[in-house]
N, C-alpha and C positions, 0 to 999 in steps of 0.2 A: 518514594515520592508519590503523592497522591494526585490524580486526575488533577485537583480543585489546584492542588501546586503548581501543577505543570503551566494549567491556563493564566493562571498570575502573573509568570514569569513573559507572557505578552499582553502589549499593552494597545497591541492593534488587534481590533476585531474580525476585520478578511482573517490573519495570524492564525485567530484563535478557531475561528472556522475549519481552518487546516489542521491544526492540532485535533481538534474534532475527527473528522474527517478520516485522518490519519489512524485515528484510532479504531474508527469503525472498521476502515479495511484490516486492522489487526486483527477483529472481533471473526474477520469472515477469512483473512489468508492462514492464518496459522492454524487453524481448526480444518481448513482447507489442505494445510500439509498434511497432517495425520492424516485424511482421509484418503490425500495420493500415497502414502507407506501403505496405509491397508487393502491398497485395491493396485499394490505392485506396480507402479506408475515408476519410479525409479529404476525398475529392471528393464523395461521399454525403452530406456536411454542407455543398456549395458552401467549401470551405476550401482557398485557393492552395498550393501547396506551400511556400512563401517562410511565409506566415503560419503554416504547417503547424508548421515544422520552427522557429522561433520559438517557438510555442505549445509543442512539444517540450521545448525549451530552459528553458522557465519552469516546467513541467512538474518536467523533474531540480534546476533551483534550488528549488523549493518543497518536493522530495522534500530535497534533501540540509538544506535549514532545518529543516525538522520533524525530521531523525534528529540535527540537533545539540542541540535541544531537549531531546528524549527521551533523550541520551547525558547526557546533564546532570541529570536526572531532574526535569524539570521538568513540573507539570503542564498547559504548553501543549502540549508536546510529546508527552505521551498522548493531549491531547484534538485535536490536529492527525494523528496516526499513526490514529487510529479513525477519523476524517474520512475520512483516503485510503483508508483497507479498506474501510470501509463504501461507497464512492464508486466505487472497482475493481470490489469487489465485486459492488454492483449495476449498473454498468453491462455486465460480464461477463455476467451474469444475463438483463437487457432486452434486450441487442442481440446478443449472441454464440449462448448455450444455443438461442434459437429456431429456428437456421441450423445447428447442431447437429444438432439432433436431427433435422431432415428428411434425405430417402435422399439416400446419396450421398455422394462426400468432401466435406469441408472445409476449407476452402484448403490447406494443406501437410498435411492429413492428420494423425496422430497427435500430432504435435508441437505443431501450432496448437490441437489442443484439449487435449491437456496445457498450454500456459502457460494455458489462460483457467481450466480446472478449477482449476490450481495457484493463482491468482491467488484466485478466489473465495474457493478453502476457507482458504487464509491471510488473505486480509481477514476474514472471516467471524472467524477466531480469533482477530485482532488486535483487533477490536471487543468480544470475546468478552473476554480478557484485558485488555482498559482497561478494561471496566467496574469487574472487581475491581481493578486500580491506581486507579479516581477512587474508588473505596469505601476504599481504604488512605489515598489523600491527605485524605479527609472526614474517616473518622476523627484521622488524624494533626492533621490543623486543629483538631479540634475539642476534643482531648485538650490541644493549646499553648495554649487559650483557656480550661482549666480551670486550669492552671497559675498 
């Protein structure tokens, strides 16, 4: 299924915002995994590589569920898509920014802290913009019940 597919399949544009959105943060968190395998980030939680790369795997099932959701315009699917930004987000936040900003590189340098900025400030807006889609789907509910 192609991007151009996906946006079709909603017909609200906040929706498709998020679909966006959503995507971006896939552009910066999964690119973002590989770089926490290669810089041992998994062994800092006692985490096998076997469980690791499992935990990975449920990881991208859980991400590609919630973008089917939200291609559908469903409202679990907003309220699952703000979970993972707001989840990226701060974990981006807590564990990553503090190791930042002390001297010195950081793991690959420019790039590893471009996906985690990138991650943040997309979750951060994907949170941002669900709030106003769960405010259009309340309305919209509330409007079918005056009907």
């Amino acid at each position: 299924m192609s991007v151009q597919e996906i946006l079709k399949l909603s017909s609200n544009l906040k929706t498709r915002w998020m679909i966006i959105l959503y995507l971006v943060l896939a552009f910066f968190s999964i690119p973002h995994l590989i770089d926490d395998f290669l810089f041992d980030i998994p062994a800092e939680f006692g985490l096998s590589v076997h469980l690791t790369q499992f935990l990975a795997g449920v990881f991208i099932l859980i991400y590609l569920g919630i973008l089917i959701f939200l291609a559908r315009g469903q409202r679990g699917g907003v309220i699952g898509a703000m979970g993972m930004g707001i989840f990226l987000a701060l974990a981006g936040i807590l564990k990553h920014i503090p190791l930042i900003i002390q001297p010195g590189p950081y793991w690959s340098g420019w790039f590893s802290e471009g996906l985690i900025i990138g991650m943040i400030i997309s979750g951060i807006l994907l949170a941002v913009f669900g709030v106003i889609e769960l405010k259009r789907f309340n309305k919209e509910f509330n409007e079918q019940e005056l009907i």
